[in-house]
N, C-alpha and C positions, 0 to 999 in steps of 0.2 A: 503760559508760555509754550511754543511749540519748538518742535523738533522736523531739523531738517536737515538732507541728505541731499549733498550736492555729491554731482560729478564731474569730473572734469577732464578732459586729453590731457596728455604729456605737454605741450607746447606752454611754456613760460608766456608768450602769449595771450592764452586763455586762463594761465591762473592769474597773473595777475591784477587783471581788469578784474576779478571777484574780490579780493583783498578788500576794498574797500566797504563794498556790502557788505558781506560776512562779516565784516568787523563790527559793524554798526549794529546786526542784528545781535551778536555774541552781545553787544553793552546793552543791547535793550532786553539782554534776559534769557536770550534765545540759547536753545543747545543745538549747534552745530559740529555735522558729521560732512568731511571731507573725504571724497576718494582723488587719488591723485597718483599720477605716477612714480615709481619710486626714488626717480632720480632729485626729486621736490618735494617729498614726504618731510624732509627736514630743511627748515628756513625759518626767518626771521615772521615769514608771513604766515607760519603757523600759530601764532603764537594766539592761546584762548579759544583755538580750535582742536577740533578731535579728528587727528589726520590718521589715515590711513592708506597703505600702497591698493593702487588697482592690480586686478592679475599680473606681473612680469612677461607672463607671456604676449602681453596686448601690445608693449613696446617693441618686441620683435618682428613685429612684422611691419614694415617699411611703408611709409607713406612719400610718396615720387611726388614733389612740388619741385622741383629743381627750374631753375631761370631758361632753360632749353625748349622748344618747340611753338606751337602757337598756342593760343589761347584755347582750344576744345581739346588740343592732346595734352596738356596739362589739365586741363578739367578729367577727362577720364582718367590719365596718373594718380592722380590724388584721391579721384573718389574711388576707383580702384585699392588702394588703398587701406583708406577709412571706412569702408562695406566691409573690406576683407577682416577688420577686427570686430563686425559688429556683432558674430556670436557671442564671443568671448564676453562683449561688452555686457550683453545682456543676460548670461549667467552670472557675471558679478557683480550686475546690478541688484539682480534677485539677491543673492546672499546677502548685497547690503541690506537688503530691504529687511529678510530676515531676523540679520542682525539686530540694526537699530531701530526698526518698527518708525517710519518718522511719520510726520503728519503732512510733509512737502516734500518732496521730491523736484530738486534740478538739476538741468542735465545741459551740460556745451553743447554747442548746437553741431560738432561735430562727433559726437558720441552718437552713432546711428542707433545704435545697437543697444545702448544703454537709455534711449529716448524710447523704443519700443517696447522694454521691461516699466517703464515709468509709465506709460501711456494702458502697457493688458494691466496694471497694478489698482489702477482704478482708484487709485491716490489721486487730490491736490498735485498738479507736478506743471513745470511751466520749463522754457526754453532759455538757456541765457545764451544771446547771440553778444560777441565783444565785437562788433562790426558796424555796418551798415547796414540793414535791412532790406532783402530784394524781393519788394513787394510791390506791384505796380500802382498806380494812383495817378490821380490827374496832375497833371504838370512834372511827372516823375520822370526822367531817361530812363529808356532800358539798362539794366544794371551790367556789370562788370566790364562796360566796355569804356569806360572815362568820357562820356559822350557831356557837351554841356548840355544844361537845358535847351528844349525845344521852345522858339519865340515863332509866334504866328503861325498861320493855316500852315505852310509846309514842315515846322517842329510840329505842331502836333499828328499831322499825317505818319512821320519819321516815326513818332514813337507808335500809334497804331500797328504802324507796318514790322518794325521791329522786334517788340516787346514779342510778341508770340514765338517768334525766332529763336529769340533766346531763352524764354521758355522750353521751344522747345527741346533744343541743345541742351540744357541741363539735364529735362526729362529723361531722357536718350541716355545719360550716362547715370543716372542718381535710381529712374523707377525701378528697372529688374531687379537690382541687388537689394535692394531697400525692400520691394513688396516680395521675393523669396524670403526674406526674414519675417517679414509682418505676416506673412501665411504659416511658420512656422510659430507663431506665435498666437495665430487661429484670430487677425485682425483684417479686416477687409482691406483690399488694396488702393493705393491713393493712385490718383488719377493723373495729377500733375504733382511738380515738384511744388508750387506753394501750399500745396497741401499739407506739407511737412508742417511749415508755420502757424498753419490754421488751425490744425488740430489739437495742441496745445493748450491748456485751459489761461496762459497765459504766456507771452513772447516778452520780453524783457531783452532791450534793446540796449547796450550801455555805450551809447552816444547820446548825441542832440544839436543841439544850435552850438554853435557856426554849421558842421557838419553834415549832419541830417537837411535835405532840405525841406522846407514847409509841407505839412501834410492835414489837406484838411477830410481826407474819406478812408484814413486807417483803420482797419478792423476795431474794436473797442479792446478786445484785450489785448492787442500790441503797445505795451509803453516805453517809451523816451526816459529812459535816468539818467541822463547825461555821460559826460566822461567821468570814467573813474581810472582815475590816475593814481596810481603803485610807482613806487622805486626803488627796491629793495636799499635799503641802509646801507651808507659807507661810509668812510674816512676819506673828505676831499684828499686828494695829494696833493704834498706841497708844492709840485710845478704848477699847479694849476692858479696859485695865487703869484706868484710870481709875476714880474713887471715886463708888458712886451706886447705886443699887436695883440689884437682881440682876436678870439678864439671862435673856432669854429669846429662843429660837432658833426665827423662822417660815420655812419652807421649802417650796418647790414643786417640784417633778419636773425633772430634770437634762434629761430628754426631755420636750420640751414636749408638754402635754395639754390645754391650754385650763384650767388648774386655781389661775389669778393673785387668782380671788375670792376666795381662802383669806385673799390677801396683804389684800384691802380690807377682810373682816371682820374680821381681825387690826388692822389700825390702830382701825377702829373700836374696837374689844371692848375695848383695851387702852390706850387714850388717856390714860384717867383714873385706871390701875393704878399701883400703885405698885412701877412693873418699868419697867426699858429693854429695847427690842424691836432685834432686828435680823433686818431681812427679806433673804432671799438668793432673787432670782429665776432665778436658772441662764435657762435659756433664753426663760422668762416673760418678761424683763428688754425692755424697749419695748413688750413687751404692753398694759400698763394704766399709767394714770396715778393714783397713789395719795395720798387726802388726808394733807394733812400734819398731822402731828403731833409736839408738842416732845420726846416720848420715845424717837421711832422714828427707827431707820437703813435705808436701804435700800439694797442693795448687787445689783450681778450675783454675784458671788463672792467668800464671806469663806472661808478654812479653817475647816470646821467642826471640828475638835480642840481647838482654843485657846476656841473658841465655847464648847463643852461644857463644860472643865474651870471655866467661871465661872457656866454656866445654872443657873437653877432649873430650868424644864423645857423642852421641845420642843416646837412645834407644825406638824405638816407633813402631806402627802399621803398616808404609811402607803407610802411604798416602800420599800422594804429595804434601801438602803443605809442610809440616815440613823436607822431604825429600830435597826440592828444596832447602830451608833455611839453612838445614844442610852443605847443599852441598857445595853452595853458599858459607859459611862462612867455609870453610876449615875445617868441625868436621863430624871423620867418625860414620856412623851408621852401629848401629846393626837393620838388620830391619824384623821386625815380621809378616809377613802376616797372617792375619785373613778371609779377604775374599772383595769380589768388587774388583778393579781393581789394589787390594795387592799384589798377588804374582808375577806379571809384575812390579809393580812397584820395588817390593826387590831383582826380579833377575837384572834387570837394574843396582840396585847401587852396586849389586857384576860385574859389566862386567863395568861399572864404574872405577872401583878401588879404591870406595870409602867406601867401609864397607861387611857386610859380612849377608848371610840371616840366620833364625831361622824359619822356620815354625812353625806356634803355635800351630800343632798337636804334635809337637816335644817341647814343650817351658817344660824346667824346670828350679826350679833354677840354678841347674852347669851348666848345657848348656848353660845357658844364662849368667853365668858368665865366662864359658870359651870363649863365641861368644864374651865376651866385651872385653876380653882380647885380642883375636885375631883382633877385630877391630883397637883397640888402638894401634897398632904393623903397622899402617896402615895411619899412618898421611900423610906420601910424598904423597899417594896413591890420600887422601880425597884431599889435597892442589892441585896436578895436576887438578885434577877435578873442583875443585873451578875455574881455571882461564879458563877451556872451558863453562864453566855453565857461567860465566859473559859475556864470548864472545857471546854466540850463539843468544842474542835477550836482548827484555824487552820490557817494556812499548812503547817509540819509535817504535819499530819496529812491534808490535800489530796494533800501529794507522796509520802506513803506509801501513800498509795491509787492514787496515778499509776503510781507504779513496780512495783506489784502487777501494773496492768493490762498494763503491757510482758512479764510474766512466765506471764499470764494464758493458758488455755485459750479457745478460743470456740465456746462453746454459743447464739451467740446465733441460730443461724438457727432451731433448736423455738424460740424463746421467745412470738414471737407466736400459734403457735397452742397456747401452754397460758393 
């Protein structure tokens, strides 16, 4: 049996699309070591794992994703950021390593700094992206921009012309900081940002079908383990079983963005619908004050499972866990990108055929209640979707890509310069 040393950011987010792996491998024998922040050190999701806080200090320094500016001043906020804790990251990766001596090494794919101590380690170590993958390929859109597919001679030109674009826009914010730490780490400098990906002796992607679209020229150790779907345990409440219009589930980012308007067009749009609302502001929660209305609940945290099994549909930020859930459980969304790796993810679940997008430079109330309405016109659509989202992977099929990688050769030192 092997041992392995996962790491992870603060963002609830990124823990818990792992839950489901890590669990799988803990039954299959496996001794897992958790680093995690400490405000998640204790949960139900710990449970058979060996958790441990990353440095305190690594939470205090601020990562700027907030729902304000355009898409490249929010790429450099964030990665600004996430560079800025990657010394840290990478001294207490070391110690982990120290510590637990594993045989695997993984690392969030936002963990710069902790992927660079995993990579000079010269360990087994691979990437877990909770995302979508932005990796180019034939038939691919350029990523973060919610663009559809390219059809015919002028889509594929689009994304020729594009794709580089946006490359190189990451470049520009992601190389300096990133290859200062790899020099400091005595590791040759990456060229482009997909290099980050490459070099990796393996990319562990947890999405898939509906989602991801078709890939037939992905790197060989890039894999698809589908969705893996967490929801921390709760006690339904008892309003929720109670008798009265179907319910509908508004939601805002677990990691706060600045993205609470959603919450105030939502009351609006839906005041006079004949649906009960219930708003979950996760970390939004004291953010704004929202007008009242006799249909609506507003909570910090309901479990969203019990939610689902009684929703018409979903209306939130287009982040991926709740997307995955929605998916998963047959209820279509309306989905609102704000910004990070939003508006991919809410062109996805219109090419899905599970819901419908809303830009939230576009969000007002009618909009957003004609967008519910056009969702909800859309059930077969969500429900097909449901039973490819169950097929495409899960926890299982995470930990057999894991224990591959312990068995794995490592090619990855060519990888960045092909």
């Amino acid at each position: 049996m092997a041992r392995y040393l996962v790491y992870c950011t603060t963002a609830p987010g990124h823990l818990f699309p792992l839950v489901p792996g890590l669990r799988a491998l803990r039954d299959r024998g496996h001794e897992i070591h958790l680093r995690i922040g400490a405000r998640l050190v204790d949960g139900p999701w710990a449970d058979g794992l060996n958790v441990a806080p990353t440095d305190p200090r690594i939470d205090e320094i601020e990562v700027k994703a907030d729902a304000s500016g355009t898409g490249p001043a929010q790429l450099r906020r964030a990665l600004a950021g996430l560079m800025s804790r990657g010394p840290l990251e990478r001294a207490d990766l070391e110690r982990a390593v120290a510590q637990v001596d594993p045989d695997v090494i993984l690392v969030d794919t936002n963990a710069y700094g902790a992927a660079i101590a995993a990579r000079a380690s010269g360990r087994p170590w691979g990437i877990v992206l909770p995302s979508l993958v932005a990796l180019p390929g034939k038939g691919i859109p350029p990523y973060g921009l919610g663009l559809a597919p390219g059809r015919g001679p002028l889509g594929r030109l689009r994304d020729r012309v594009v794709w580089p674009l946006v490359i190189r826009q990451f470049g520009a914010a992601m190389l300096p900081p990133l290859n200062a730490m790899r020099a400091d780490a005595a590791l040759p400098p990456l060229t482009s940002p997909i290099d980050y990906f490459l070099e990796a002796d393996r990319l562990l992607v947890l999405t898939g079908d509906p989602l991801e679209y078709p890939r037939s020229d992905a790197p060989e150790h890039v894999r698809f383990v589908g969705a893996q779907i967490y929801d921390p345990p709760g006690e339904a409440p008892a309003w929720l079983a109670e008798d009265g219009d179907p319910w509908v589930l508004v939601t805002t980012s677990t990691d706060y963005q600045g993205d609470e308007r959603l919450a105030v067009a939502a009351v609006e749009a839906l005041r006079d619908e004949p649906v009960r609302v219930v708003i979950t502001l996760a970390d939004a929660y004291g953010h704004v004050e929202l007008p009242a209305a006799a249909n609506v609940r507003v909570e910090r945290f309901v479990p969203h499972g019990p939610v689902l099994e009684r929703a018409a549909a979903v209306i939130c930020h287009s982040g991926m866990g709740i997307v995955h859930k929605a998916i998963a459980a047959g209820v279509p969304v309306v989905a609102v990108p704000f910004g990070r790796d939003q508006p991919e993810v809410a062109r996805r679940v219109v090419e899905a055929g599970a819901g419908v997008m809303l830009p939230a430079r576009r969000l007002t109330a009618e909009r957003l209640r004609d967008a519910l309405r056009t969702a909800m016109s859309r059930r077969a659509g969500a429900l097909n979707a449901a039973r490819r989202i169950r097929a495409s992977g899960g926890g299982e099929s995470f930990a057999t890509e894991a224990e591959g990688l312990a068995a794995a050769p490592r090619p990855a030192a060519a990888r960045p310069a092909a």
